[in-house]
C-alpha positions in Angstrom: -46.7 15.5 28.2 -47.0 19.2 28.4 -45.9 21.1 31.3 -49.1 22.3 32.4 -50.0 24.5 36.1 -51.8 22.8 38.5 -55.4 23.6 38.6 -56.3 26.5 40.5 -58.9 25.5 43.4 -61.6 28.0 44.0 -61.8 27.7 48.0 -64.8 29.2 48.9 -66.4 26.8 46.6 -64.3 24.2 48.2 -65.3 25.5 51.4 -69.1 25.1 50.6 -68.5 21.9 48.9 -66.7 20.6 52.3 -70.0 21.4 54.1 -72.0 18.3 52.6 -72.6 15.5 54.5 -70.3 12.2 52.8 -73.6 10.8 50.5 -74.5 14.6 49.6 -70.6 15.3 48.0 -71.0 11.5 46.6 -73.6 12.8 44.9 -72.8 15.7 43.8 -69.5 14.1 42.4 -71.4 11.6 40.6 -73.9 14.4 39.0 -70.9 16.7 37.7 -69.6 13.0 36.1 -72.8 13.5 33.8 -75.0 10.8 35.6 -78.7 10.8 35.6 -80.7 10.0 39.4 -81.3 6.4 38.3 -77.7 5.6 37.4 -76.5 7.3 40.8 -79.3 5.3 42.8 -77.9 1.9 41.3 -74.3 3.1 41.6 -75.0 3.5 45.4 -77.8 1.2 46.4 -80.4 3.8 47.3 -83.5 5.0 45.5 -84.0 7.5 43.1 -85.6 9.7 45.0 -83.0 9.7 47.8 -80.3 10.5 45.1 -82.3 13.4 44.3 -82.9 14.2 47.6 -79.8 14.4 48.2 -78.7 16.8 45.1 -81.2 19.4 45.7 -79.7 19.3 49.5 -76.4 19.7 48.1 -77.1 22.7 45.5 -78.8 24.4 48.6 -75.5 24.0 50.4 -73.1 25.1 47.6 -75.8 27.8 46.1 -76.3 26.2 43.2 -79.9 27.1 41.5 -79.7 23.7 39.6 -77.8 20.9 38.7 -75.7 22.6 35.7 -74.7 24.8 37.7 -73.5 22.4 40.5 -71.6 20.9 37.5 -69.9 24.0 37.2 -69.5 24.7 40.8 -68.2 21.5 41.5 -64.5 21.3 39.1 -63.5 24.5 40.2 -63.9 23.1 43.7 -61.8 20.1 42.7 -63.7 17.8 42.8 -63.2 16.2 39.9 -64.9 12.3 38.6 
């Protein structure tokens, strides 16, 4: 193994993230994981429609203008898969 830093956590973007209500960061962890609505909804037992319901809440919260860039919003945050 290489000796490697530690990541370096954006906090603002942390700070946003930590906003989110627990099923909205679910989400949103699940999206930047590469899942599509219907394989969140069945991961969690809720529909498809409250999965996405629940990531357009969460880019509102973090700023994000869509879900790539929630993606990208949400490793620098740390919140990794």
């Amino acid at each position: 193994m290489t000796d490697s830093p530690p990541p370096v956590i954006d906090r603002e973007l942390l700070r946003r993230f930590g906003a989110l209500t627990p099923r909205e960061r679910d989400v949103a962890v699940l999206v930047a994981s590469g899942l599509g609505n219907d394989e969140i909804a069945a991961r969690m037992s809720v529909s498809p429609f409250t999965v996405k319901t629940h990531a357009v809440r969460a880019m509102t919260e973090v700023g994000a203008r869509d879900r790539a860039q929630l993606v990208s919003f949400a490793f620098p945050a740390g919140l990794y898969p």
